[in-house]
C-alpha positions, 0 to 999 in steps of 0.5 A, spaced: 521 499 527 526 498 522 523 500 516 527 494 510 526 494 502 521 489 501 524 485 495 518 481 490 518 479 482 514 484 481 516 490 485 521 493 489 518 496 495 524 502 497 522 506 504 520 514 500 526 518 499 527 526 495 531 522 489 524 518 488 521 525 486 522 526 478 520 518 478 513 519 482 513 526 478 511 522 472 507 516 475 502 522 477 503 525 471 499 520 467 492 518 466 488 521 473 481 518 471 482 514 477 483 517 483 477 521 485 477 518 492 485 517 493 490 522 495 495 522 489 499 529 488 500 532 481 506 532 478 507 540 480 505 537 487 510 531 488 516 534 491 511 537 496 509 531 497 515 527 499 517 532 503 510 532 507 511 524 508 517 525 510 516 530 516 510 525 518 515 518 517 520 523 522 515 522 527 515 515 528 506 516 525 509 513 517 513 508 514 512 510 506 515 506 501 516 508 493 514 503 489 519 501 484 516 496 477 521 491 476 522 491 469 523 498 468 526 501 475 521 506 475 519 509 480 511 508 480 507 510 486 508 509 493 505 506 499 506 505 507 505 502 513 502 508 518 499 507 525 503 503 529 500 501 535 503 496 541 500 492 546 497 495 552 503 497 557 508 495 553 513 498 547 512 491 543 508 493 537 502 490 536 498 493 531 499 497 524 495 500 517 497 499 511 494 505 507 496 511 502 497 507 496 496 509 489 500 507 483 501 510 476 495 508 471 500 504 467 502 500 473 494 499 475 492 492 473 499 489 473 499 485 479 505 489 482 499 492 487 497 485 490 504 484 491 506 490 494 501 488 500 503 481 500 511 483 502 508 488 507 504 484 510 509 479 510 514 483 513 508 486 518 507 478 521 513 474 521 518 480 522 515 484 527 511 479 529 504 483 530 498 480 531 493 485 526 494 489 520 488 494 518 487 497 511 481 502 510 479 506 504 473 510 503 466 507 503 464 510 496 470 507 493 468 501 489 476 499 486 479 500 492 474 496 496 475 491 491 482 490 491 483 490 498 478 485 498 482 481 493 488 481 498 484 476 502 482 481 508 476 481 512 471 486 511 469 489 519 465 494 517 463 501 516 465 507 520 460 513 519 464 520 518 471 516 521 476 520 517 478 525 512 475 525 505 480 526 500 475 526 494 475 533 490 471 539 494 471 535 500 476 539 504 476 540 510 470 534 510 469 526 514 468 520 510 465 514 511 470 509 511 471 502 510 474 497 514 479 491 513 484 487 517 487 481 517 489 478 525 495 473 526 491 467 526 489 469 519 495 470 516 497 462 513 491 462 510 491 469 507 498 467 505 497 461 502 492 465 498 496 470 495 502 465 494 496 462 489 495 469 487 501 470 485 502 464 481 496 464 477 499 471 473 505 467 472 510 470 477 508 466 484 511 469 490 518 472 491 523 466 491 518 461 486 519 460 480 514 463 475 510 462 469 511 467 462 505 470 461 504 477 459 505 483 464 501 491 463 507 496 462 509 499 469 
């Protein structure tokens, strides 16, 4: 896979790199009420971070991106593509995740998210050509549940003690996992939704004119 910037009118999807880190440094920085079921460095943390996405993205495992706020040019999370997998005797890929997203407090509620995965997933569908994008998140996390569910994935069900917990004092523990995908037979739907999203706040989709409204500070 090739590994682009993603461009939207919102934000700038740039694949993660070490110049990322004073930026990421200060989104984690801020309020972290939110993310007690999410894997978000501190800002001590960051650079470390970076360098252990890295070293999975040099395995082939990993696409991250750090996400860029348009008007600011900050630096305001991250989020990537993971578990590529390709059909069933061949190189050509077929599946792949999209995960490991948290975004600065300030960036949260901004409609820069919804974007992120519209590119992502665009990019999955029509570029790659792939037939599944998956999502998943911890069963308890209502918030994540919830915007992965506004991004017009179909909820498949919860896996029982499927993957590594990530919420505080439970290191070295399983999770119950929610899982979401979009199949290719979805994605004009699942498109046109976005797109409908996107418009209502008054940005629409990259390469349709948008409304004024006024937009959270990223």
């Amino acid at each position: 896979m090739d590994h682009p910037v993603l461009h939207g009118r919102l934000v700038r999807l740039e694949p993660l790199h070490r110049r990322h880190v004073p930026g990421l440094a200060a989104a984690a920085g801020e309020d972290r009420g939110r993310y007690a079921w999410t894997w978000v460095p501190t800002a001590g943390t960051t650079a470390a971070y970076v360098e252990e996405q890295l070293t999975t993205a040099a395995t082939g495992r990993l696409l991250p991106y750090a996400q860029i706020c348009l008007r600011t040019g900050r630096a305001v999370g991250v989020t990537a593509y993971w578990d590529p997998r390709p059909f069933p005797g061949g190189d050509r890929l077929a599946q792949i995740d999209v995960g490991f997203t948290w975004l600065a407090a300030s960036a949260q509620g901004s409609g820069l998210n919804l974007e992120a995965k519209y590119l992502l997933f665009r990019q999955a569908f029509e570029v790659w050509r792939v037939v599944r994008v998956g999502l998943s998140t911890d069963a308890r996390n209502a918030r994540s549940r919830a915007a992965i569910a506004g991004t017009g994935a179909r909820f498949e069900g919860v896996l029982r003690n499927w993957s590594r917990s990530w919420a505080p004092g439970e290191h070295g523990m399983l999770r119950d996992s929610a899982l979401y995908s979009v199949v290719v037979e979805e994605w004009p739907e699942c498109r046109a939704y976005l797109e409908h999203r996107l418009s209502e706040t008054g940005q629409g989709a990259a390469g349709a004119a948008p409304r004024d409204v006024s937009w959270s500070r990223c």
